[in-house]
mmCIF file as Biopython writes it, N, C-alpha, C and O atoms, coordinates in Angstrom:
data_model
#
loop_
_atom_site.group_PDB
_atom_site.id
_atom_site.type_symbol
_atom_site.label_atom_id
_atom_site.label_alt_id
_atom_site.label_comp_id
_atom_site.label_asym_id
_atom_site.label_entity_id
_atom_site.label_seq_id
_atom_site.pdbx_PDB_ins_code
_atom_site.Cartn_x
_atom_site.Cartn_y
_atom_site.Cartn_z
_atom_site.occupancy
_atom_site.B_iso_or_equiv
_atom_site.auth_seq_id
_atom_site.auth_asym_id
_atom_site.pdbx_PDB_model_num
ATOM 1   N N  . UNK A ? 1  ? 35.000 -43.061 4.136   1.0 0.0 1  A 1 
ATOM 2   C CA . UNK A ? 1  ? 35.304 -44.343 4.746   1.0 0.0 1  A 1 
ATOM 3   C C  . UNK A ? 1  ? 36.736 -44.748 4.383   1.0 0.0 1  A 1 
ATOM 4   O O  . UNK A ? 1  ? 37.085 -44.752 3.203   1.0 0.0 1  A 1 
ATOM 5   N N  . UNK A ? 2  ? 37.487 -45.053 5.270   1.0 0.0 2  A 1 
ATOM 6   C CA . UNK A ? 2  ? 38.998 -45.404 5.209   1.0 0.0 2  A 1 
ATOM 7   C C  . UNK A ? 2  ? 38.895 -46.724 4.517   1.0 0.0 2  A 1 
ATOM 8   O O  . UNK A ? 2  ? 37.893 -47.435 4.591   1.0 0.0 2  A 1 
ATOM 9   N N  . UNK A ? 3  ? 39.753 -46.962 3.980   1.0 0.0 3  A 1 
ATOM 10  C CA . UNK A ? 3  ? 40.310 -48.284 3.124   1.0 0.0 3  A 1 
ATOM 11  C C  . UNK A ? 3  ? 40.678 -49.142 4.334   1.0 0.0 3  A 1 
ATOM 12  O O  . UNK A ? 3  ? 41.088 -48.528 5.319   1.0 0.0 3  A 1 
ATOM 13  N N  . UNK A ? 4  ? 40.596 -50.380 4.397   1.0 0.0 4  A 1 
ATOM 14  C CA . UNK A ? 4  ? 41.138 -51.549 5.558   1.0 0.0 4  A 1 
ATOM 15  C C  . UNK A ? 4  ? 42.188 -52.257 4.338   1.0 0.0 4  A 1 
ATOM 16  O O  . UNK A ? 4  ? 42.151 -52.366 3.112   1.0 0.0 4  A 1 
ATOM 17  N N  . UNK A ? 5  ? 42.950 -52.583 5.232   1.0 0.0 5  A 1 
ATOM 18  C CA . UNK A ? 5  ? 44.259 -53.475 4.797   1.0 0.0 5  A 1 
ATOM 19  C C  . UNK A ? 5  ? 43.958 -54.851 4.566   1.0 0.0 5  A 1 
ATOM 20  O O  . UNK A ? 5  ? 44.459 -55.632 5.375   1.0 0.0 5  A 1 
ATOM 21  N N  . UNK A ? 6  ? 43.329 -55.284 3.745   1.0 0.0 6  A 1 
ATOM 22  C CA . UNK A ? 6  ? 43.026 -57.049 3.361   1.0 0.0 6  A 1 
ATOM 23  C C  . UNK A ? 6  ? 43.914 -57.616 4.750   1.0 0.0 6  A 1 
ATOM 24  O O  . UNK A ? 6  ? 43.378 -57.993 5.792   1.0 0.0 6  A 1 
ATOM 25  N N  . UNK A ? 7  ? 45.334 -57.578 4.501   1.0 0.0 7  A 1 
ATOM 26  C CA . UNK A ? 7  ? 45.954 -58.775 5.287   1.0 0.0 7  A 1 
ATOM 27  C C  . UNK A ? 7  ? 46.536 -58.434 6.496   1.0 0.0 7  A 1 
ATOM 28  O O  . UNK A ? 7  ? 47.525 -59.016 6.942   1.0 0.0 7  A 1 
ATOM 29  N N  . UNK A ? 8  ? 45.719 -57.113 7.288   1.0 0.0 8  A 1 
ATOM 30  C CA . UNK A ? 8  ? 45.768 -56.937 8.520   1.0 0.0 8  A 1 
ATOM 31  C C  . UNK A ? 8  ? 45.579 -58.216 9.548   1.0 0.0 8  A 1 
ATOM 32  O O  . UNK A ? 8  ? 46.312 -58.640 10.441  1.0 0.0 8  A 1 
ATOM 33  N N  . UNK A ? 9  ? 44.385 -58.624 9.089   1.0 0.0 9  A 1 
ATOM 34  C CA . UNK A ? 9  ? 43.807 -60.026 10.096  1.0 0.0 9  A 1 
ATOM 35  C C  . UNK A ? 9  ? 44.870 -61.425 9.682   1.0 0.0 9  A 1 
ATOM 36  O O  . UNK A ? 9  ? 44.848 -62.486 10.306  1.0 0.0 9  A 1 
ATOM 37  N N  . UNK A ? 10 ? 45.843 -61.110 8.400   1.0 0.0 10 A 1 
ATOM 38  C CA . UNK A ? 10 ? 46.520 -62.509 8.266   1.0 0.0 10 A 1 
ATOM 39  C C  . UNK A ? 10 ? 47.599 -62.373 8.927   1.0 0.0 10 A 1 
ATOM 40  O O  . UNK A ? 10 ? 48.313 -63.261 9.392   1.0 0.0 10 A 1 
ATOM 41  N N  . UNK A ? 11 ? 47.761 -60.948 8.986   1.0 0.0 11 A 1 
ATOM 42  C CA . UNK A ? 11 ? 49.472 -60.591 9.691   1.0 0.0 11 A 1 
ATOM 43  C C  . UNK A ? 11 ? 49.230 -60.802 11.393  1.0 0.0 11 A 1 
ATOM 44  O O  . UNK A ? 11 ? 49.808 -61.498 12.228  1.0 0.0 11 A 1 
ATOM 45  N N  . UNK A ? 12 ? 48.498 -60.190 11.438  1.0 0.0 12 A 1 
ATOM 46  C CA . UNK A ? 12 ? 47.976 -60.562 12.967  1.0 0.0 12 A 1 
ATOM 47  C C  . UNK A ? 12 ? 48.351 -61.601 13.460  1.0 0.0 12 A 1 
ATOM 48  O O  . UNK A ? 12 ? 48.958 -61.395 14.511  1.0 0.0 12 A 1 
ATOM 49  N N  . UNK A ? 13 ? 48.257 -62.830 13.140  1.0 0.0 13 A 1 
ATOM 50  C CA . UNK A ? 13 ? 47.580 -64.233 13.979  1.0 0.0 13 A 1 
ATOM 51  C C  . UNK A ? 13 ? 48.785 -64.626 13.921  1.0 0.0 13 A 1 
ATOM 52  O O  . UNK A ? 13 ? 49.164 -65.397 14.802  1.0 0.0 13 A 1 
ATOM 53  N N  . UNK A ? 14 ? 50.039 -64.066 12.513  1.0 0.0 14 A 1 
ATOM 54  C CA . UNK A ? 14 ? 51.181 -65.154 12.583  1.0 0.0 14 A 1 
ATOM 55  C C  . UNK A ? 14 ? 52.540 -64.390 13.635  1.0 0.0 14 A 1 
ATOM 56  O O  . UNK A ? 14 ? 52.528 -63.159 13.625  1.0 0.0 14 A 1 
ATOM 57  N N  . UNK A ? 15 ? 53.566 -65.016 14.432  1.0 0.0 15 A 1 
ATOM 58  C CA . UNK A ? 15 ? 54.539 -64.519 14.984  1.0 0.0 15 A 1 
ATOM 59  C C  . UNK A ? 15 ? 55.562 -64.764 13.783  1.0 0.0 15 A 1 
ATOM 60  O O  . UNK A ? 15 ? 55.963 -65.831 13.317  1.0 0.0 15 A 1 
ATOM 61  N N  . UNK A ? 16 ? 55.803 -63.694 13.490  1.0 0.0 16 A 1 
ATOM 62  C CA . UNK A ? 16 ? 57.386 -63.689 12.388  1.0 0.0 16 A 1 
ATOM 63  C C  . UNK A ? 16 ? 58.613 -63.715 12.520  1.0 0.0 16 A 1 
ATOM 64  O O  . UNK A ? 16 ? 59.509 -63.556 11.691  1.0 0.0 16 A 1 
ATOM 65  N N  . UNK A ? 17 ? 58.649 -64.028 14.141  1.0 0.0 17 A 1 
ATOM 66  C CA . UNK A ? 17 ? 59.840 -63.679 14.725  1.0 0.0 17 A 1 
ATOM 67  C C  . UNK A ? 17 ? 60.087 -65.391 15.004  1.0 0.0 17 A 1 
ATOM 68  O O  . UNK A ? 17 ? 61.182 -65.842 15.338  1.0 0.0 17 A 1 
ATOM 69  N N  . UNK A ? 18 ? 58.755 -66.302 14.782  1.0 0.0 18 A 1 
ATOM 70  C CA . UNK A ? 18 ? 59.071 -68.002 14.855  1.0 0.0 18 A 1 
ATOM 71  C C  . UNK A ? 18 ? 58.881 -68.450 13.695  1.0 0.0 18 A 1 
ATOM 72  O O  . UNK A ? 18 ? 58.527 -69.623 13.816  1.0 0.0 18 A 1 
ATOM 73  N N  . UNK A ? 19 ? 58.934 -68.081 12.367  1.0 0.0 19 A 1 
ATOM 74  C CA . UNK A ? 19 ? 58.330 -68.921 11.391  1.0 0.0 19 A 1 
ATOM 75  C C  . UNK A ? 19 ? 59.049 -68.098 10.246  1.0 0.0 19 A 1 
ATOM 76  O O  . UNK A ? 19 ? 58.884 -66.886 10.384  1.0 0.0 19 A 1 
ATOM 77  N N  . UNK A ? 20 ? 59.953 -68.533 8.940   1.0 0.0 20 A 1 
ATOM 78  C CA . UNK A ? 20 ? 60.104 -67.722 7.714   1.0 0.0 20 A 1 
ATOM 79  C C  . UNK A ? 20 ? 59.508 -67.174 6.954   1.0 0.0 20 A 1 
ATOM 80  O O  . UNK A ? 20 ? 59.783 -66.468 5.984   1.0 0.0 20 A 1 
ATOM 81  N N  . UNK A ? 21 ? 58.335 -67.627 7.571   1.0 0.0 21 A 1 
ATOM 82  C CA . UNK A ? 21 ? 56.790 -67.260 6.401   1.0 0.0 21 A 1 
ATOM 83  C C  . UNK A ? 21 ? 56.876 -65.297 6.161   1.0 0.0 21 A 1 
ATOM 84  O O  . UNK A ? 21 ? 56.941 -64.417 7.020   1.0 0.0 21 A 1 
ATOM 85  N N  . UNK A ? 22 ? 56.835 -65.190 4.522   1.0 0.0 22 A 1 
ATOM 86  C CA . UNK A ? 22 ? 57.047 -63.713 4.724   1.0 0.0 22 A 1 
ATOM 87  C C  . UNK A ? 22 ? 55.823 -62.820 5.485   1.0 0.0 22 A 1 
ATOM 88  O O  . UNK A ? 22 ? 54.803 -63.463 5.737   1.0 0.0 22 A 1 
ATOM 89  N N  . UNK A ? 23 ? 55.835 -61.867 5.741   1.0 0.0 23 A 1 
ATOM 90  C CA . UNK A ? 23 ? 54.643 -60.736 5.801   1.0 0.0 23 A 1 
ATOM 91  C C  . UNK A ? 23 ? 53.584 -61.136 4.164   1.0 0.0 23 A 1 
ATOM 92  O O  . UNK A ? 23 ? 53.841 -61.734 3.119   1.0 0.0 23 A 1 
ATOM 93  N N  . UNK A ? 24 ? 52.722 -60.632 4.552   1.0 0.0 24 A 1 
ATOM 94  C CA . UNK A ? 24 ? 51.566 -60.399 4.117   1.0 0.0 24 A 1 
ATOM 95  C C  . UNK A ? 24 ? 51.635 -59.066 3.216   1.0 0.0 24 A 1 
ATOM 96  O O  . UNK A ? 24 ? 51.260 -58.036 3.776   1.0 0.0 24 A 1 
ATOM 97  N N  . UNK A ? 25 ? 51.966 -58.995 2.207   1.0 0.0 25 A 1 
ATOM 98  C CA . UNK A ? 25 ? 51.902 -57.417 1.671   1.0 0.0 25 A 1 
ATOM 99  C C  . UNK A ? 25 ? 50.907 -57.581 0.410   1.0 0.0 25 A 1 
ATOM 100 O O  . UNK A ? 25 ? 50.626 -58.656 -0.120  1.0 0.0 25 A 1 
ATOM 101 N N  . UNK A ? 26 ? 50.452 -56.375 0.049   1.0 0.0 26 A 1 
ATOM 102 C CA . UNK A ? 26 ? 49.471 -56.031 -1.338  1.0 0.0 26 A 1 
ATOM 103 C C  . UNK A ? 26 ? 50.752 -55.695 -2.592  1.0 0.0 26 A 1 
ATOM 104 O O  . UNK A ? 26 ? 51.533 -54.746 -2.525  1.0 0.0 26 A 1 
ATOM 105 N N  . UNK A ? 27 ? 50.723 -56.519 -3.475  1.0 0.0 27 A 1 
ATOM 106 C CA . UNK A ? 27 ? 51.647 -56.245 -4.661  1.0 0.0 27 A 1 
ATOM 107 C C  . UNK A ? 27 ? 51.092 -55.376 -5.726  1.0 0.0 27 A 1 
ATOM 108 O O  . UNK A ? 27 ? 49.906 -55.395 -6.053  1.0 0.0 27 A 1 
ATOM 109 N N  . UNK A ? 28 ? 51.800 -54.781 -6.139  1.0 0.0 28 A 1 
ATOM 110 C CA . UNK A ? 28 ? 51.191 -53.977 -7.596  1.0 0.0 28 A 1 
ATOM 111 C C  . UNK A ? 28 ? 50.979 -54.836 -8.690  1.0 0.0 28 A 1 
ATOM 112 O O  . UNK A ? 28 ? 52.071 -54.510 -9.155  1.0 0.0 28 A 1 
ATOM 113 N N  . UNK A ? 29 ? 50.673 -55.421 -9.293  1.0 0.0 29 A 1 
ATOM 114 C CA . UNK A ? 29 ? 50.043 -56.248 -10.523 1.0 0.0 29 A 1 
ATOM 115 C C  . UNK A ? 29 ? 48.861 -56.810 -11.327 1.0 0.0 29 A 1 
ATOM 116 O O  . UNK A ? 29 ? 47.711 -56.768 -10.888 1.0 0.0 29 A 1 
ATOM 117 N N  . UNK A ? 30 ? 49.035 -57.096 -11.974 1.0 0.0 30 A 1 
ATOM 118 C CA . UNK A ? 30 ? 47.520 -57.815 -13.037 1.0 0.0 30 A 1 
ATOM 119 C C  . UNK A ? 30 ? 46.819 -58.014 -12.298 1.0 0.0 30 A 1 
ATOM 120 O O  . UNK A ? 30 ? 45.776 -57.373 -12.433 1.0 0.0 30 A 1 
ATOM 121 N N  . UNK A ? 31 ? 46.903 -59.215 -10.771 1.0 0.0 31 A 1 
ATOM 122 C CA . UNK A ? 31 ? 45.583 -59.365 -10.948 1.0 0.0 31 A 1 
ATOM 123 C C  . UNK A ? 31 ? 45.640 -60.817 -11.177 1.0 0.0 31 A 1 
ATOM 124 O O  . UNK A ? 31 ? 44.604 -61.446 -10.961 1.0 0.0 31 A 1 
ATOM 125 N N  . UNK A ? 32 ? 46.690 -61.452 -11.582 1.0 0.0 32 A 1 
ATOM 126 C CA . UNK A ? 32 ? 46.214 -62.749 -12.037 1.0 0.0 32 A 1 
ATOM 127 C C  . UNK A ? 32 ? 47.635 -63.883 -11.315 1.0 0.0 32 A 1 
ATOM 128 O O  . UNK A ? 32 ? 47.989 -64.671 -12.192 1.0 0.0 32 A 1 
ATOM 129 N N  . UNK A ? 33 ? 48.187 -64.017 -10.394 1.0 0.0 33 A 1 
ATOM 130 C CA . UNK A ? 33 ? 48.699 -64.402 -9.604  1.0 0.0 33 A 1 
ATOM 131 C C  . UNK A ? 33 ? 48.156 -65.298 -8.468  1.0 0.0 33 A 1 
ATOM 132 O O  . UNK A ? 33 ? 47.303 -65.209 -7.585  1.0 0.0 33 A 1 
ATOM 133 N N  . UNK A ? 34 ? 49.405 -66.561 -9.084  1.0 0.0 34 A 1 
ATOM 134 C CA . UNK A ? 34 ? 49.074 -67.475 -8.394  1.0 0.0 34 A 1 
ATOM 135 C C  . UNK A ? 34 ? 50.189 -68.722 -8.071  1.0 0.0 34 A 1 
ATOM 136 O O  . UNK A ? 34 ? 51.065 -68.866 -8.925  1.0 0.0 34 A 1 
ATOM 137 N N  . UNK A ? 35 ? 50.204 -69.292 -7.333  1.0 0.0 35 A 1 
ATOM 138 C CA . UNK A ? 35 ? 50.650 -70.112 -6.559  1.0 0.0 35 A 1 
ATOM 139 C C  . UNK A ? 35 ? 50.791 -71.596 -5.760  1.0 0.0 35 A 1 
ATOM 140 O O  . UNK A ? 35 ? 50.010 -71.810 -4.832  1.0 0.0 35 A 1 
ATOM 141 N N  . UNK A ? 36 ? 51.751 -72.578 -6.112  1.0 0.0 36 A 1 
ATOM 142 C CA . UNK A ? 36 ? 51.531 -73.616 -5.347  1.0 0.0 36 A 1 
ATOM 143 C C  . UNK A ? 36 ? 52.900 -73.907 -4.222  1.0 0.0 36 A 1 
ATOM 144 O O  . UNK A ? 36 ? 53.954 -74.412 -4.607  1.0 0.0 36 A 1 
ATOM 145 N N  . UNK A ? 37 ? 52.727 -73.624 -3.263  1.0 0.0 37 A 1 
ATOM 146 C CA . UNK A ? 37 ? 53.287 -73.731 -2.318  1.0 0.0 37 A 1 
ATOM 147 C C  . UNK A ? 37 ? 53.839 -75.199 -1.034  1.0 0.0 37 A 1 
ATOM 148 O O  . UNK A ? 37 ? 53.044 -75.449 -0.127  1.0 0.0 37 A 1 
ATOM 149 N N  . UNK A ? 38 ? 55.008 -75.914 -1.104  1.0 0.0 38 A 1 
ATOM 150 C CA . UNK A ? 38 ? 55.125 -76.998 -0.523  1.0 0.0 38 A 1 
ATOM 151 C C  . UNK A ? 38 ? 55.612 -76.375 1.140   1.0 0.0 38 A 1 
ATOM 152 O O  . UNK A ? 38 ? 56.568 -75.640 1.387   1.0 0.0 38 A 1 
ATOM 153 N N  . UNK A ? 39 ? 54.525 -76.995 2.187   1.0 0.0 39 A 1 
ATOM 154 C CA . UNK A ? 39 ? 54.906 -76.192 3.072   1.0 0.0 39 A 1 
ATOM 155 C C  . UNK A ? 39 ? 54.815 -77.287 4.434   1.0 0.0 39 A 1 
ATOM 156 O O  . UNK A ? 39 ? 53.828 -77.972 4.702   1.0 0.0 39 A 1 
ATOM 157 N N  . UNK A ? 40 ? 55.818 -77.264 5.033   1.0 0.0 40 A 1 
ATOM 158 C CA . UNK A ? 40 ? 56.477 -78.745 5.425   1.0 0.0 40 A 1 
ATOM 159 C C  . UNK A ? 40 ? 55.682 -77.663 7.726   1.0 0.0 40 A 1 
ATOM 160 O O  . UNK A ? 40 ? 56.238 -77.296 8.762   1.0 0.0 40 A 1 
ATOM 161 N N  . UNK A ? 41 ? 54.566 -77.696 7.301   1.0 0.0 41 A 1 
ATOM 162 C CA . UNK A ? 41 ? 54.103 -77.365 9.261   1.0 0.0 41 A 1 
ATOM 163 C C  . UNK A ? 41 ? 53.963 -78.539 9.985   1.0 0.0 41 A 1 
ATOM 164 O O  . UNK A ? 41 ? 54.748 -79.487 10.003  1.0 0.0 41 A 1 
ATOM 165 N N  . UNK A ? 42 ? 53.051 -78.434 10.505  1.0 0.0 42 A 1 
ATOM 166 C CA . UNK A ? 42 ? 52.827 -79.616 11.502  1.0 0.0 42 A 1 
ATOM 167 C C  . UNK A ? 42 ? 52.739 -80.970 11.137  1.0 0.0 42 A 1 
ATOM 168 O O  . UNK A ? 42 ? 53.123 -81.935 11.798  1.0 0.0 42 A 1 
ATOM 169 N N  . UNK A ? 43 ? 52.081 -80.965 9.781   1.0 0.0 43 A 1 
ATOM 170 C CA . UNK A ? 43 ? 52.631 -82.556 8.693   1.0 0.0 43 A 1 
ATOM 171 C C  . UNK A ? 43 ? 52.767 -81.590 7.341   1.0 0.0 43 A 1 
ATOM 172 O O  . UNK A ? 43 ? 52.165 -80.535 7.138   1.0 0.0 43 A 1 
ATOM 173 N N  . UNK A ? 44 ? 53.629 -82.182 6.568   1.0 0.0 44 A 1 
ATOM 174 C CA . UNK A ? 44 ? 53.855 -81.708 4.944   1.0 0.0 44 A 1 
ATOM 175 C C  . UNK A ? 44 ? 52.636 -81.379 4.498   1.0 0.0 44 A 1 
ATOM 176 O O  . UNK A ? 44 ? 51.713 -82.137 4.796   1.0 0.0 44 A 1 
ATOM 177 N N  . UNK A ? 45 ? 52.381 -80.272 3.748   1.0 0.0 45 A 1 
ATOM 178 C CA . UNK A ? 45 ? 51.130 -80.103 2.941   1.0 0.0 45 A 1 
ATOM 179 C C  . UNK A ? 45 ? 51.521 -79.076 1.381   1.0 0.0 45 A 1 
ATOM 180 O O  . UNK A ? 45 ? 52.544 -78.536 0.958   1.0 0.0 45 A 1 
ATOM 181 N N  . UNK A ? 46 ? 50.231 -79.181 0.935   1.0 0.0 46 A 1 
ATOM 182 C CA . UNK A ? 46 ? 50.854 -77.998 -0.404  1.0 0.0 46 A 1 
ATOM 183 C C  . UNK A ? 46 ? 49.694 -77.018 0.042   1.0 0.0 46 A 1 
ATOM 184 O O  . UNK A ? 46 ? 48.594 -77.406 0.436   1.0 0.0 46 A 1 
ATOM 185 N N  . UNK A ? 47 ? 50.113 -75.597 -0.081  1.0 0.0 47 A 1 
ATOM 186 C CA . UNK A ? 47 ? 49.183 -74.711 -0.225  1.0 0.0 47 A 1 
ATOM 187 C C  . UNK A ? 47 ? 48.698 -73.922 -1.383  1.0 0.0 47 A 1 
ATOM 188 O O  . UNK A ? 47 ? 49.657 -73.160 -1.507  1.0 0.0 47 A 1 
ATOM 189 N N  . UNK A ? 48 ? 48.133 -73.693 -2.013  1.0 0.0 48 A 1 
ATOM 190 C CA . UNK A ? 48 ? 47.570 -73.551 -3.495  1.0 0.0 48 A 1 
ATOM 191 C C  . UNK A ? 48 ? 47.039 -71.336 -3.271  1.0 0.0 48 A 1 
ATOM 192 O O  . UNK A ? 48 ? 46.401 -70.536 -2.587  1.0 0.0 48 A 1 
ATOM 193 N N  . UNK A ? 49 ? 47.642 -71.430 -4.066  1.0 0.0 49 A 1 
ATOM 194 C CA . UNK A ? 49 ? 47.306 -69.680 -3.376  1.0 0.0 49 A 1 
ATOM 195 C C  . UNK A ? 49 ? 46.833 -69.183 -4.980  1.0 0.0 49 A 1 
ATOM 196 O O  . UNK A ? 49 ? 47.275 -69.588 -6.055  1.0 0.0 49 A 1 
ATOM 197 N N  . UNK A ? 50 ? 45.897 -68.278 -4.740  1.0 0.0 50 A 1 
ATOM 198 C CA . UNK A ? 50 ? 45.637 -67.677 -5.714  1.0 0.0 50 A 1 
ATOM 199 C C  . UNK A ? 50 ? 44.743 -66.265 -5.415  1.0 0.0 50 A 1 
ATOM 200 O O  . UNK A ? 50 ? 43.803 -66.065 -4.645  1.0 0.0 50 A 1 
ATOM 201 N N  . UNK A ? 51 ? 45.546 -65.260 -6.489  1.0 0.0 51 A 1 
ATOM 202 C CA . UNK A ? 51 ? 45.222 -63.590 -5.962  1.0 0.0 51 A 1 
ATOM 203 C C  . UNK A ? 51 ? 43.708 -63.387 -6.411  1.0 0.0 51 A 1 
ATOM 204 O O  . UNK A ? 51 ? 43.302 -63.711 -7.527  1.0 0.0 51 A 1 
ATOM 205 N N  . UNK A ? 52 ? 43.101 -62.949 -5.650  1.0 0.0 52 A 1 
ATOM 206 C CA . UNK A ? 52 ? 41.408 -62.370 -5.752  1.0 0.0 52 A 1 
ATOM 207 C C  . UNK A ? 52 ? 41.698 -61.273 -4.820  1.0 0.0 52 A 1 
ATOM 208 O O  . UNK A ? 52 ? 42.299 -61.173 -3.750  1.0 0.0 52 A 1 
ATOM 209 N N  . UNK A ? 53 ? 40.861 -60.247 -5.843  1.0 0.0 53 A 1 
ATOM 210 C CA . UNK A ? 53 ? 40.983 -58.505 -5.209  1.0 0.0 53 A 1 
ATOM 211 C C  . UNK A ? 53 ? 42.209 -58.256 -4.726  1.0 0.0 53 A 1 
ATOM 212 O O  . UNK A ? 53 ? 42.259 -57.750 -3.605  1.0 0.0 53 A 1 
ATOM 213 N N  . UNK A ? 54 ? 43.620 -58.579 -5.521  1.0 0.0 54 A 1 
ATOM 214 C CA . UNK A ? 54 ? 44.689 -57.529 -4.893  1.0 0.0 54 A 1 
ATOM 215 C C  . UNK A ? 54 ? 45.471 -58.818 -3.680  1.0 0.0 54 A 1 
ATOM 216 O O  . UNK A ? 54 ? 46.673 -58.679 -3.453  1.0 0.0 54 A 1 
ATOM 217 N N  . UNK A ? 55 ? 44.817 -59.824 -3.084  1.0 0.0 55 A 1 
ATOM 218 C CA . UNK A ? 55 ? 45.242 -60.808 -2.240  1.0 0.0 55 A 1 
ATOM 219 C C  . UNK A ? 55 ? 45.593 -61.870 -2.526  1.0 0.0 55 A 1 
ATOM 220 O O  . UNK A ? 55 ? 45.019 -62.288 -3.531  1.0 0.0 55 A 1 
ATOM 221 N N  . UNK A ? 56 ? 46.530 -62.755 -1.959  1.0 0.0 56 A 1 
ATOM 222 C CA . UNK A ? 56 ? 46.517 -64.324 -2.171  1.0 0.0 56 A 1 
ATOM 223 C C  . UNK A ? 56 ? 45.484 -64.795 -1.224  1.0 0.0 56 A 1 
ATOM 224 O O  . UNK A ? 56 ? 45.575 -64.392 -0.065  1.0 0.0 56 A 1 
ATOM 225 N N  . UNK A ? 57 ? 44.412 -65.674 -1.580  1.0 0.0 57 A 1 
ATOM 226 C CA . UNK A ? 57 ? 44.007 -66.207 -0.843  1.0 0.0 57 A 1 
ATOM 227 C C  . UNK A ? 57 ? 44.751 -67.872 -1.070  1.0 0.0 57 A 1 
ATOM 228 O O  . UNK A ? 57 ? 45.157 -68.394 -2.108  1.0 0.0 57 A 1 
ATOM 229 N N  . UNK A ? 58 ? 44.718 -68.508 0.618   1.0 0.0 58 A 1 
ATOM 230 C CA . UNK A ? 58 ? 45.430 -69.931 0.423   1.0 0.0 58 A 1 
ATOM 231 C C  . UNK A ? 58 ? 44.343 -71.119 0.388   1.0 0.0 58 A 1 
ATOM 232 O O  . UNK A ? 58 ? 43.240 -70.590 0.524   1.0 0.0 58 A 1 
ATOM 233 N N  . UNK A ? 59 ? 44.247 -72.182 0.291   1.0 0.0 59 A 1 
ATOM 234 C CA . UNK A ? 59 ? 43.992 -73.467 0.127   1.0 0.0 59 A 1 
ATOM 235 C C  . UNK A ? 59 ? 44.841 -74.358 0.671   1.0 0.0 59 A 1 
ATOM 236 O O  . UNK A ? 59 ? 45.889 -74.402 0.027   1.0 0.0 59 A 1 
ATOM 237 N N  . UNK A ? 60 ? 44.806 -75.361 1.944   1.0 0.0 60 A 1 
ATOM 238 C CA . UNK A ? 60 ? 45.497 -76.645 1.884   1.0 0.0 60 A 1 
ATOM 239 C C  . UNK A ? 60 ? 45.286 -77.692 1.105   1.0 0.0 60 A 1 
ATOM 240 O O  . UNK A ? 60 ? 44.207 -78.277 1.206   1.0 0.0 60 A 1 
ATOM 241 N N  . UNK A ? 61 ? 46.322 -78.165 0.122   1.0 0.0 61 A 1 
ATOM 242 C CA . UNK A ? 61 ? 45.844 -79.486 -0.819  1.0 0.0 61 A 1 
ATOM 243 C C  . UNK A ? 61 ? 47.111 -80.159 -0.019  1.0 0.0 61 A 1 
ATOM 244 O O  . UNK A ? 61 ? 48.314 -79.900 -0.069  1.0 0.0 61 A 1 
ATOM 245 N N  . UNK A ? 62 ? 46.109 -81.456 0.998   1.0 0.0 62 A 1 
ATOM 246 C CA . UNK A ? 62 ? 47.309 -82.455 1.755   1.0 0.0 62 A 1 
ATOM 247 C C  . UNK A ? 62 ? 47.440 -83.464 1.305   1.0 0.0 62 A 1 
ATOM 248 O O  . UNK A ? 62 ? 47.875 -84.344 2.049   1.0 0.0 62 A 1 
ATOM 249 N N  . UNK A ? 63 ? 47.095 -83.829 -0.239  1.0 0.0 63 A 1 
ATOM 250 C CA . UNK A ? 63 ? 48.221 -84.897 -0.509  1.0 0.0 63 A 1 
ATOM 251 C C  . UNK A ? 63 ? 48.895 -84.346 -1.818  1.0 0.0 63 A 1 
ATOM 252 O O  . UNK A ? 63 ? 49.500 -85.331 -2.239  1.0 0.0 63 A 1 
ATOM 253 N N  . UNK A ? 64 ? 49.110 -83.365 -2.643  1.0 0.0 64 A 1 
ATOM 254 C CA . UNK A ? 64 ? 50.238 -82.800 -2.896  1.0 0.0 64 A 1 
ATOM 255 C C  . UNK A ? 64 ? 49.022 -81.911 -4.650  1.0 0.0 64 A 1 
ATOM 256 O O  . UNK A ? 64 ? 47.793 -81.966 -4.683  1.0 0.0 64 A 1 
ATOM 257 N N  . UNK A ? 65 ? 49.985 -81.187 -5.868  1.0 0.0 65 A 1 
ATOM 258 C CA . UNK A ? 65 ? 49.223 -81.046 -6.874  1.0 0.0 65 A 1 
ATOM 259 C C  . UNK A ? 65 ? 48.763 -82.181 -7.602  1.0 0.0 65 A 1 
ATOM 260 O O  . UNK A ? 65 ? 49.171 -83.315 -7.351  1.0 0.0 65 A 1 
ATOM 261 N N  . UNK A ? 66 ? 48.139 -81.990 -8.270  1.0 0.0 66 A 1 
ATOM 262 C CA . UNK A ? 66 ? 47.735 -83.189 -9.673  1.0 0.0 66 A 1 
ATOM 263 C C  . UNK A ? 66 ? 48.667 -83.075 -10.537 1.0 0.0 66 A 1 
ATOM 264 O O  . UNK A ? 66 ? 48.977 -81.986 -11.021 1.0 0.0 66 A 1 
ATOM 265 N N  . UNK A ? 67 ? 49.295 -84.307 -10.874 1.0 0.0 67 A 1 
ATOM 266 C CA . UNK A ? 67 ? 50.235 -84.474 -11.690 1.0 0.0 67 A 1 
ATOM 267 C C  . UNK A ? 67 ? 49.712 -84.667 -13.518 1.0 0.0 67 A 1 
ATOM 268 O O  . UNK A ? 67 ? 50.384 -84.689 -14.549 1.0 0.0 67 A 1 
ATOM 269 N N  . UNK A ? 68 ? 48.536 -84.756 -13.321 1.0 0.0 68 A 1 
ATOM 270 C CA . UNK A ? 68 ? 47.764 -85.123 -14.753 1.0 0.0 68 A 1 
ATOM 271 C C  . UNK A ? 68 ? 46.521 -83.611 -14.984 1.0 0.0 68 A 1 
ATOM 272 O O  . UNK A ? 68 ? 45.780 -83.566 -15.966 1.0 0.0 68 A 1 
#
């Protein structure tokens, strides 16, 4: 059975040729990677990313991190 590419289906949906958003790639590392992202689309939002199996998966948090 062939291996599938996790972020085949994320690369898919986005046009990269309208948006800076990078590609979707699998990084070599721990394992323990993660992310809060301020990302100004259709209204300002933060996206909260965090790696499970080799991926970022994202989260919208729309009114920003916890400061406490």
């Amino acid at each position: 059975m062939a291996k599938t590419d996790p972020l085949e289906r994320y690369n898919a949906m986005r046009d990269f040729a309208k948006t800076a958003e990078p590609r979707g790639e699998i990084a070599k590392g721990e394992g323990r990677t993660f992310m809060v992202q301020k990302h100004d689309a259709t209204r300002l939002h933060w996206d909260f990313r965090l790696e499970i199996d080799g991926v970022l998966k994202s989260w919208a948090v729309t009114r920003g991190p916890s400061l406490d």
